[in-house]
PQR file with spaces between the fields and no chain letter, atoms N, CA, C, O and H, PARSE charges and radii, in Angstrom:
ATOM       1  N    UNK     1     -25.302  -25.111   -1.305 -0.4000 1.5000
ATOM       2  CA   UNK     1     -24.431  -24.138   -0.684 -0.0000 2.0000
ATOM       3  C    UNK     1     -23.721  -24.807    0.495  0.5500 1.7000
ATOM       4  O    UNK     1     -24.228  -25.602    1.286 -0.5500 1.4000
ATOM       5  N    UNK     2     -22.282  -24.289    0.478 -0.4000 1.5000
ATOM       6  CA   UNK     2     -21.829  -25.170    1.295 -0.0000 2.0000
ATOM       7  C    UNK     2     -21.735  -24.135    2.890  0.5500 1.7000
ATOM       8  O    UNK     2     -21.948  -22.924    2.843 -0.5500 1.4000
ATOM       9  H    UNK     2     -21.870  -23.643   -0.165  0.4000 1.0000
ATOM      10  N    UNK     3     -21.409  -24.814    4.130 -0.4000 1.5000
ATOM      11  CA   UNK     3     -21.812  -23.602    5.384 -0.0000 2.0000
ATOM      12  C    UNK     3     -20.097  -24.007    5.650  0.5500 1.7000
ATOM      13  O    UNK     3     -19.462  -25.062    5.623 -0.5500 1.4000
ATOM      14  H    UNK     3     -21.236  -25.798    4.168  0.4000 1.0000
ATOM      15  N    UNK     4     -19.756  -22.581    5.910 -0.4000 1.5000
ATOM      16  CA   UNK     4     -18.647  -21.602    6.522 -0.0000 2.0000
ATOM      17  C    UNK     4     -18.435  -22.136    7.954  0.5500 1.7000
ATOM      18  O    UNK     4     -19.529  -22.616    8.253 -0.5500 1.4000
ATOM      19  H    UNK     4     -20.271  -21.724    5.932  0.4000 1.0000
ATOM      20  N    UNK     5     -17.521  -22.314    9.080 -0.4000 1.5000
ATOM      21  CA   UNK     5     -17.968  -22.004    9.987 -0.0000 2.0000
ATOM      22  C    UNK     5     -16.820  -21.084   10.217  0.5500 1.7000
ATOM      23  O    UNK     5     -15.958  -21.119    9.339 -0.5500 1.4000
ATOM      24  H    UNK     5     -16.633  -21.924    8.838  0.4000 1.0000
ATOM      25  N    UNK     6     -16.623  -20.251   11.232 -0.4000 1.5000
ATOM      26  CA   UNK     6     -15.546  -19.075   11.643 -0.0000 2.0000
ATOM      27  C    UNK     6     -15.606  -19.246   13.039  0.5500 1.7000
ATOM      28  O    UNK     6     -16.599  -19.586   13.682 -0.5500 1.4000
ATOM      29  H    UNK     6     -17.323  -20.222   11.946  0.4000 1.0000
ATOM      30  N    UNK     7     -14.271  -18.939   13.549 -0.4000 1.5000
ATOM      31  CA   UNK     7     -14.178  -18.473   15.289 -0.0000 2.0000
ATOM      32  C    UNK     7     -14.436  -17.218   15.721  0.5500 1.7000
ATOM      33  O    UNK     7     -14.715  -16.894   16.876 -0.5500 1.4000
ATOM      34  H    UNK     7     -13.464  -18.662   13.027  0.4000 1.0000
ATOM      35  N    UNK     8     -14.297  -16.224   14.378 -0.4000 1.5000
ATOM      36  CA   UNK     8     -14.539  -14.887   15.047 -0.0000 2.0000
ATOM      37  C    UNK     8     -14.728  -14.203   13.454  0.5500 1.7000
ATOM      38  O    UNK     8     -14.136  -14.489   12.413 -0.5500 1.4000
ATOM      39  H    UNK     8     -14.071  -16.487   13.441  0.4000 1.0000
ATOM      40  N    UNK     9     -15.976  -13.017   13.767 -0.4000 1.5000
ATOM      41  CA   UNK     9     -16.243  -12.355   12.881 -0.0000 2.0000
ATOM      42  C    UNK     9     -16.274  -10.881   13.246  0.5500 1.7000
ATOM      43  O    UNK     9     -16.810  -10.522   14.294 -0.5500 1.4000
ATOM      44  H    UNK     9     -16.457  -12.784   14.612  0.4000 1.0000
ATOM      45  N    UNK    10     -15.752  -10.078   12.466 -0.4000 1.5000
ATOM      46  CA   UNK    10     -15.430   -8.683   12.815 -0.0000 2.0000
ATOM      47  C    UNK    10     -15.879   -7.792   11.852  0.5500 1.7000
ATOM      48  O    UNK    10     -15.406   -7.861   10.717 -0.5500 1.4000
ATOM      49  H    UNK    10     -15.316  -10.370   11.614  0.4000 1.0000
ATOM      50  N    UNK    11     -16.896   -6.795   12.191 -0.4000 1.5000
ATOM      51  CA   UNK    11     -17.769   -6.399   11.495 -0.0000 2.0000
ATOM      52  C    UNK    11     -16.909   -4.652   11.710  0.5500 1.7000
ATOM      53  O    UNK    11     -16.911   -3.814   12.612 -0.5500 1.4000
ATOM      54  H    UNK    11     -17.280   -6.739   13.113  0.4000 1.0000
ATOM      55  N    UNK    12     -16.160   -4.765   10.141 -0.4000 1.5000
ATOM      56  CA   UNK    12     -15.727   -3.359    9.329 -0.0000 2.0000
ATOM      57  C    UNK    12     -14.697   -3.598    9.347  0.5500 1.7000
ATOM      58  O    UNK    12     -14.263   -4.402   10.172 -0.5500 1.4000
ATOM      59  H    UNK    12     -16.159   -5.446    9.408  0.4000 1.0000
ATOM      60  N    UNK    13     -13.806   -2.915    8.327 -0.4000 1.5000
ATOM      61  CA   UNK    13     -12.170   -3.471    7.831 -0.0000 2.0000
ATOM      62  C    UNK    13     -11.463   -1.652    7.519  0.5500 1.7000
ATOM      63  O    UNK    13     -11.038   -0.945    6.606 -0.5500 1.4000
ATOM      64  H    UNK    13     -14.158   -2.262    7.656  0.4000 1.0000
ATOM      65  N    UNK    14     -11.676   -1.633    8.684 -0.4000 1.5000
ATOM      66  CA   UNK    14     -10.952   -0.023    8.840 -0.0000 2.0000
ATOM      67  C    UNK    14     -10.108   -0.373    9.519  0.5500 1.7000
ATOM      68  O    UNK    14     -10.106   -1.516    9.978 -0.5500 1.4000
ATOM      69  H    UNK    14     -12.022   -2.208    9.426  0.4000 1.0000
ATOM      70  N    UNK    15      -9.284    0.386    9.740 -0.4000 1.5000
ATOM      71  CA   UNK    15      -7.226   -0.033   10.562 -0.0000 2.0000
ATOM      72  C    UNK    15      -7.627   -0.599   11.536  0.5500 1.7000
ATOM      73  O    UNK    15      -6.933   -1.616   11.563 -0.5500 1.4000
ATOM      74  H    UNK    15      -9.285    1.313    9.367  0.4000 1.0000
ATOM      75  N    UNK    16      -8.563   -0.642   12.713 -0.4000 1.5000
ATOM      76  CA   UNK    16      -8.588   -1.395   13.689 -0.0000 2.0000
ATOM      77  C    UNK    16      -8.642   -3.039   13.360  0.5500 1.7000
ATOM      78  O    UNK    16      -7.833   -3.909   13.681 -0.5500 1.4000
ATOM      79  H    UNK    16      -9.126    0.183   12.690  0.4000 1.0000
ATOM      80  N    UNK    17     -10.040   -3.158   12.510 -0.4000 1.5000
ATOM      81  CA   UNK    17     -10.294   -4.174   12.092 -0.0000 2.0000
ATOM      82  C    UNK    17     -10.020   -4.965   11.387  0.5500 1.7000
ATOM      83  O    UNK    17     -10.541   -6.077   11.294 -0.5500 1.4000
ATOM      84  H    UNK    17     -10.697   -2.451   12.249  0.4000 1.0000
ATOM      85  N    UNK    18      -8.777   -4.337   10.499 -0.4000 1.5000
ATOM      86  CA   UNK    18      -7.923   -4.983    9.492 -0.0000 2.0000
ATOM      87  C    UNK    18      -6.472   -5.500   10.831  0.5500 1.7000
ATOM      88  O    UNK    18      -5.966   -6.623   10.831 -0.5500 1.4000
ATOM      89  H    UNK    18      -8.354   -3.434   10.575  0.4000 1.0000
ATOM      90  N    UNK    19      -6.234   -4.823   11.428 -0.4000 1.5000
ATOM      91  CA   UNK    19      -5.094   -5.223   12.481 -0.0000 2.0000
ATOM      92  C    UNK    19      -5.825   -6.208   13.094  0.5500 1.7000
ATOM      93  O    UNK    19      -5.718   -7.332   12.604 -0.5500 1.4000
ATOM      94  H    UNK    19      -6.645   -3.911   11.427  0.4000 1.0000
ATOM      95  N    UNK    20      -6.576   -6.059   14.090 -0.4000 1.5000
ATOM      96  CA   UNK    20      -6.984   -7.226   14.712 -0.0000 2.0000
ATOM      97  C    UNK    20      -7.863   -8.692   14.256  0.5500 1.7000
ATOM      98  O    UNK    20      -8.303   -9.639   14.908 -0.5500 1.4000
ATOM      99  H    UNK    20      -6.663   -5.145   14.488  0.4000 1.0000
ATOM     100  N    UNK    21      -7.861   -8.317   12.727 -0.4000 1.5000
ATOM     101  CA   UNK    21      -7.947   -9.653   12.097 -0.0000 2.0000
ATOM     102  C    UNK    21      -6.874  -10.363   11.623  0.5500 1.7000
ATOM     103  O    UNK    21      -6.730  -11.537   11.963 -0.5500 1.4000
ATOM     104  H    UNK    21      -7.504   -7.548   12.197  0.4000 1.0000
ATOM     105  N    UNK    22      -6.080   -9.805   10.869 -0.4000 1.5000
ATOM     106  CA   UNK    22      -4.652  -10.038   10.805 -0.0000 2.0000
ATOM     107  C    UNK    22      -4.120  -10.987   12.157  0.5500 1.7000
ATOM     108  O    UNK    22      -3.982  -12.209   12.222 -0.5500 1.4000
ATOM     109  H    UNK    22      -6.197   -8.851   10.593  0.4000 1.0000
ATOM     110  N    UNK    23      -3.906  -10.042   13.092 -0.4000 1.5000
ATOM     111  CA   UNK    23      -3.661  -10.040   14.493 -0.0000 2.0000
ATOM     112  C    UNK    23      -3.874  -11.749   14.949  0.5500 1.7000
ATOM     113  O    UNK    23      -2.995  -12.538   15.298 -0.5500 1.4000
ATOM     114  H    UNK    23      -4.018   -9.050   13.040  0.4000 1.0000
ATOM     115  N    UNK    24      -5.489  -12.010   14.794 -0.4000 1.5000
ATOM     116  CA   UNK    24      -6.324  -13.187   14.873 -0.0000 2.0000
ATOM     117  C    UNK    24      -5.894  -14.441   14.080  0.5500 1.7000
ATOM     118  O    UNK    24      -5.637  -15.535   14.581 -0.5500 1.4000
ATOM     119  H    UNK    24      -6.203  -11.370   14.510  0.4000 1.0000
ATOM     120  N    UNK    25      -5.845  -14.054   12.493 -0.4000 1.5000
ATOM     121  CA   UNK    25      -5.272  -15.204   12.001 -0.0000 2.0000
ATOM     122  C    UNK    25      -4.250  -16.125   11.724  0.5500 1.7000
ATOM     123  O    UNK    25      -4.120  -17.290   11.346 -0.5500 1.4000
ATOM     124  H    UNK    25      -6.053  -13.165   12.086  0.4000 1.0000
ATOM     125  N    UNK    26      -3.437  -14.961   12.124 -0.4000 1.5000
ATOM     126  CA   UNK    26      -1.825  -15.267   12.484 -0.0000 2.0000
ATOM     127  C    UNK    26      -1.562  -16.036   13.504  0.5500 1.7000
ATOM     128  O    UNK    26      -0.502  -16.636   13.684 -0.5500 1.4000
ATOM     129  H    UNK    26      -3.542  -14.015   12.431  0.4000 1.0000
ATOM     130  N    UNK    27      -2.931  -16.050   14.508 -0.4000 1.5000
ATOM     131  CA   UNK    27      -2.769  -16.416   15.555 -0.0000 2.0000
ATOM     132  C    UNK    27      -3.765  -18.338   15.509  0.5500 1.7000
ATOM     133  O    UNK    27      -4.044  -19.188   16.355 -0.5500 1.4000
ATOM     134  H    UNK    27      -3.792  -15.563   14.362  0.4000 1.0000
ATOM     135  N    UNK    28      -3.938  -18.199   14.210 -0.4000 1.5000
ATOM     136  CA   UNK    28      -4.709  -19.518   13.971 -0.0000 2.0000
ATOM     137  C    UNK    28      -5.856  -19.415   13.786  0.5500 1.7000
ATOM     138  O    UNK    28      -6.303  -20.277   13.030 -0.5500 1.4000
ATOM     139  H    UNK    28      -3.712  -17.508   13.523  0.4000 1.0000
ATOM     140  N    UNK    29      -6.779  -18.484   14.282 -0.4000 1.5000
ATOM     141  CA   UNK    29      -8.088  -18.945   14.623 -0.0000 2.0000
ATOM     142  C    UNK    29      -9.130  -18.271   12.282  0.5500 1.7000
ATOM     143  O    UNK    29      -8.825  -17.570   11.317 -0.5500 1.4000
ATOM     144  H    UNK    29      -6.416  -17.784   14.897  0.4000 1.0000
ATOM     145  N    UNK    30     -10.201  -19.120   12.706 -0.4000 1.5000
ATOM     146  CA   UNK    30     -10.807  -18.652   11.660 -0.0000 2.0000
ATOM     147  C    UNK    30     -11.471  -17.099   11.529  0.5500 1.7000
ATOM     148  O    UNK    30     -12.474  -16.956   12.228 -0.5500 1.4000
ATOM     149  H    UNK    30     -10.449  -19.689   13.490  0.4000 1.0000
ATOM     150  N    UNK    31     -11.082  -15.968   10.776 -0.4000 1.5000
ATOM     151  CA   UNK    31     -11.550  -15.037   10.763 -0.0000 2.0000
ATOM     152  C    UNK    31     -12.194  -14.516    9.567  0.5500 1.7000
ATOM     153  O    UNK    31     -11.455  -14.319    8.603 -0.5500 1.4000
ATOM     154  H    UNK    31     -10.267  -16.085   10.208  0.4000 1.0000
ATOM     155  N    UNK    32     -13.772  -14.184    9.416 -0.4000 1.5000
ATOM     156  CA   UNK    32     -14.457  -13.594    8.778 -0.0000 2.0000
ATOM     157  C    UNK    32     -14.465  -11.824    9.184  0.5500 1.7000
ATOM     158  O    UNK    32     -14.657  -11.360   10.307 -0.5500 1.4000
ATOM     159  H    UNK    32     -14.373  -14.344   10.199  0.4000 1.0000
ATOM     160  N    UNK    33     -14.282  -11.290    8.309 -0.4000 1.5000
ATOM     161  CA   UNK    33     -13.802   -9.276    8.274 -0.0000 2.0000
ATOM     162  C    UNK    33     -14.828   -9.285    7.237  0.5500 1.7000
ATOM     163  O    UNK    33     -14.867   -9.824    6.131 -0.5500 1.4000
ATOM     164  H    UNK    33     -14.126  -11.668    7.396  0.4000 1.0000
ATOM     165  N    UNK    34     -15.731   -8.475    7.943 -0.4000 1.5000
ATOM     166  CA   UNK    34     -16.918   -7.859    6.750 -0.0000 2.0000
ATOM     167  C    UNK    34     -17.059   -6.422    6.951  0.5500 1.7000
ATOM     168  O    UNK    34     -16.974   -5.694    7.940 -0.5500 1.4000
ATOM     169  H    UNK    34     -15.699   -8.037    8.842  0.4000 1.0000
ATOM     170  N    UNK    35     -17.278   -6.249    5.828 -0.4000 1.5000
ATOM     171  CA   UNK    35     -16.915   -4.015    5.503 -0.0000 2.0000
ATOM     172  C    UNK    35     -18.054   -4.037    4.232  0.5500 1.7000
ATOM     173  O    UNK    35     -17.964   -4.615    3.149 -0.5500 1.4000
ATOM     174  H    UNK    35     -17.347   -6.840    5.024  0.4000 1.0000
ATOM     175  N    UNK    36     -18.977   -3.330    4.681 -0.4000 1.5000
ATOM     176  CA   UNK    36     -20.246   -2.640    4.038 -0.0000 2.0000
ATOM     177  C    UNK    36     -19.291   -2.218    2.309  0.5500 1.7000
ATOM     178  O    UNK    36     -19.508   -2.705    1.199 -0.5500 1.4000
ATOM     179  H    UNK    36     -19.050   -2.861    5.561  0.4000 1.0000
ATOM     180  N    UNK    37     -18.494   -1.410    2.622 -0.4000 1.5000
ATOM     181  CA   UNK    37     -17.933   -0.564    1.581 -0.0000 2.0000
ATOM     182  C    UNK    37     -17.422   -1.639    0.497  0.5500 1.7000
ATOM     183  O    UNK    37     -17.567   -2.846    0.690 -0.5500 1.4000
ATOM     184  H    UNK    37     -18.317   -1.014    3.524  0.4000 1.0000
ATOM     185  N    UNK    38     -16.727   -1.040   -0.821 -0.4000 1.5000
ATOM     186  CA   UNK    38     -16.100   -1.893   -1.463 -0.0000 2.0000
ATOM     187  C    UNK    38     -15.054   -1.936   -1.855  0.5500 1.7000
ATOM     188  O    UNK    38     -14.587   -2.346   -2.917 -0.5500 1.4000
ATOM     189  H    UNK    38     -16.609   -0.060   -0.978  0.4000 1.0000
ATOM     190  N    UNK    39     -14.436   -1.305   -0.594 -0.4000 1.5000
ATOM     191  CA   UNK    39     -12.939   -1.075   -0.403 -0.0000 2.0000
ATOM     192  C    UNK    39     -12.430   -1.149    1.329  0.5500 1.7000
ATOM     193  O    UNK    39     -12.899   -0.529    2.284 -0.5500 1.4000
ATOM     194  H    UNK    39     -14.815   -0.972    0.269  0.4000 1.0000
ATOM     195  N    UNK    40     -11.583   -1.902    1.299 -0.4000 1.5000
ATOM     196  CA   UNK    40     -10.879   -1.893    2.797 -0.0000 2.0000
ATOM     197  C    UNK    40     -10.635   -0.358    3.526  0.5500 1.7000
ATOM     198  O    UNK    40     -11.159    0.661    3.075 -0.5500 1.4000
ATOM     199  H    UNK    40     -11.202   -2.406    0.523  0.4000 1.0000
ATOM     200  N    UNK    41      -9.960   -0.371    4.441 -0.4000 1.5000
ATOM     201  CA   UNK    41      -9.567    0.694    5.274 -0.0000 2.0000
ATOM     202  C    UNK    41      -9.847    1.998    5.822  0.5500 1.7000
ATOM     203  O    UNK    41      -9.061    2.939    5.940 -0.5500 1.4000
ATOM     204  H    UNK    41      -9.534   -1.199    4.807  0.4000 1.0000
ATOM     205  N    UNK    42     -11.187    1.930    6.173 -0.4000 1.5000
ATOM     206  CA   UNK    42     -12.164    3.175    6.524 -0.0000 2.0000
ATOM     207  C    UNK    42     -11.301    4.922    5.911  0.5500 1.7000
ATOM     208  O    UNK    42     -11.267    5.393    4.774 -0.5500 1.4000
ATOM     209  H    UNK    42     -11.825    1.166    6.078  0.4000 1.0000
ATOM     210  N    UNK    43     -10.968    5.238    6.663 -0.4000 1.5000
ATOM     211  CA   UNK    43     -10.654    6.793    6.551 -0.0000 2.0000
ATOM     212  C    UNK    43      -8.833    6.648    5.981  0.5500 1.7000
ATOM     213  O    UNK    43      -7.928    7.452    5.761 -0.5500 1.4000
ATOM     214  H    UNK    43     -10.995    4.855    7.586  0.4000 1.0000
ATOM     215  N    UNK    44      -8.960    5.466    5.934 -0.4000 1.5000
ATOM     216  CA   UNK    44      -8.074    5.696    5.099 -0.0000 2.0000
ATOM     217  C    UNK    44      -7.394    5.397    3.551  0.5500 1.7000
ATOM     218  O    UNK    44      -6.273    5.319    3.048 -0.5500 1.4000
ATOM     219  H    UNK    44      -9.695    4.812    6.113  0.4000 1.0000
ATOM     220  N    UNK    45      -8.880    5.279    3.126 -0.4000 1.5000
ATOM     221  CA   UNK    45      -9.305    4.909    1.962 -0.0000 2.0000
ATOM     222  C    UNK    45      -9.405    6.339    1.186  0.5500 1.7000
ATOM     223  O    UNK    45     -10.430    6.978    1.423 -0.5500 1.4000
ATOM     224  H    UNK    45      -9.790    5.342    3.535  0.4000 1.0000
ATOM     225  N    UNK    46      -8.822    6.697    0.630 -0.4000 1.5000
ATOM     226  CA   UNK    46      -8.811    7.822   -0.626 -0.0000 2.0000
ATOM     227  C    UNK    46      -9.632    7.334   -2.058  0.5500 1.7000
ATOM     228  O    UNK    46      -9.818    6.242   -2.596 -0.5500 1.4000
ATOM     229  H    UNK    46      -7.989    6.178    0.437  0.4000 1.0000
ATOM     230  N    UNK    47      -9.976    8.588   -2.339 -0.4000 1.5000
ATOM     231  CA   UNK    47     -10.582    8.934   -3.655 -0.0000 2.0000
ATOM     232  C    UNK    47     -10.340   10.342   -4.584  0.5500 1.7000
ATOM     233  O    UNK    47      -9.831   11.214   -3.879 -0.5500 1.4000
ATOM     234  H    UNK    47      -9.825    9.475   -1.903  0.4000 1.0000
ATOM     235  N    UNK    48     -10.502   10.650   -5.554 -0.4000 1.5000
ATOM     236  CA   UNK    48     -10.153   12.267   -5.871 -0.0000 2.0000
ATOM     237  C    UNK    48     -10.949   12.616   -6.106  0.5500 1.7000
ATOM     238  O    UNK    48     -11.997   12.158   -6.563 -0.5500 1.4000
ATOM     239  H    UNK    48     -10.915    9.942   -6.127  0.4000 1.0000
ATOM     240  N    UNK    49     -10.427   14.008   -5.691 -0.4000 1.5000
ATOM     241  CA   UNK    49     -12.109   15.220   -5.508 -0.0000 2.0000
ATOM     242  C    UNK    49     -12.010   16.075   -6.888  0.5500 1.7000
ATOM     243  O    UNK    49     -11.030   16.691   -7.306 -0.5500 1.4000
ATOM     244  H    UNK    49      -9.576   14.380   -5.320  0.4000 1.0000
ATOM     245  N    UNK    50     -13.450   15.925   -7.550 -0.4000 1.5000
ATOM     246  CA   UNK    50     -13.305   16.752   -8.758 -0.0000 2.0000
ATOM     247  C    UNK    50     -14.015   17.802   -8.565  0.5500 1.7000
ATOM     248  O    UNK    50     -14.074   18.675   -9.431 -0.5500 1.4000
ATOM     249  H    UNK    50     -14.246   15.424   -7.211  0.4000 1.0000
């Protein structure tokens, strides 16, 4: 296994955390965004209600 290294890791990929990773890598640095779920963008992630 090979090792990762990152400058910054940001734990959940809901609008904040999707902006300020974005934000980060644009800006150069290495960014790891980890989100429990298996879909990006907290509350603003849709599904349909049956």
């Amino acid at each position: 296994m090979t090792e990762k290294k990152y400058e910054i890791i940001i734990i959940g990929a809901g609008p904040n955390g999707l902006q300020i990773g974005a934000y980060l890598a644009k800006a150069g640095l290495k960014v790891l965004l980890l989100e429990r779920r298996h879909e990006c963008g907290g509350g603003l992630a849709t599904e349909a209600v049956t």
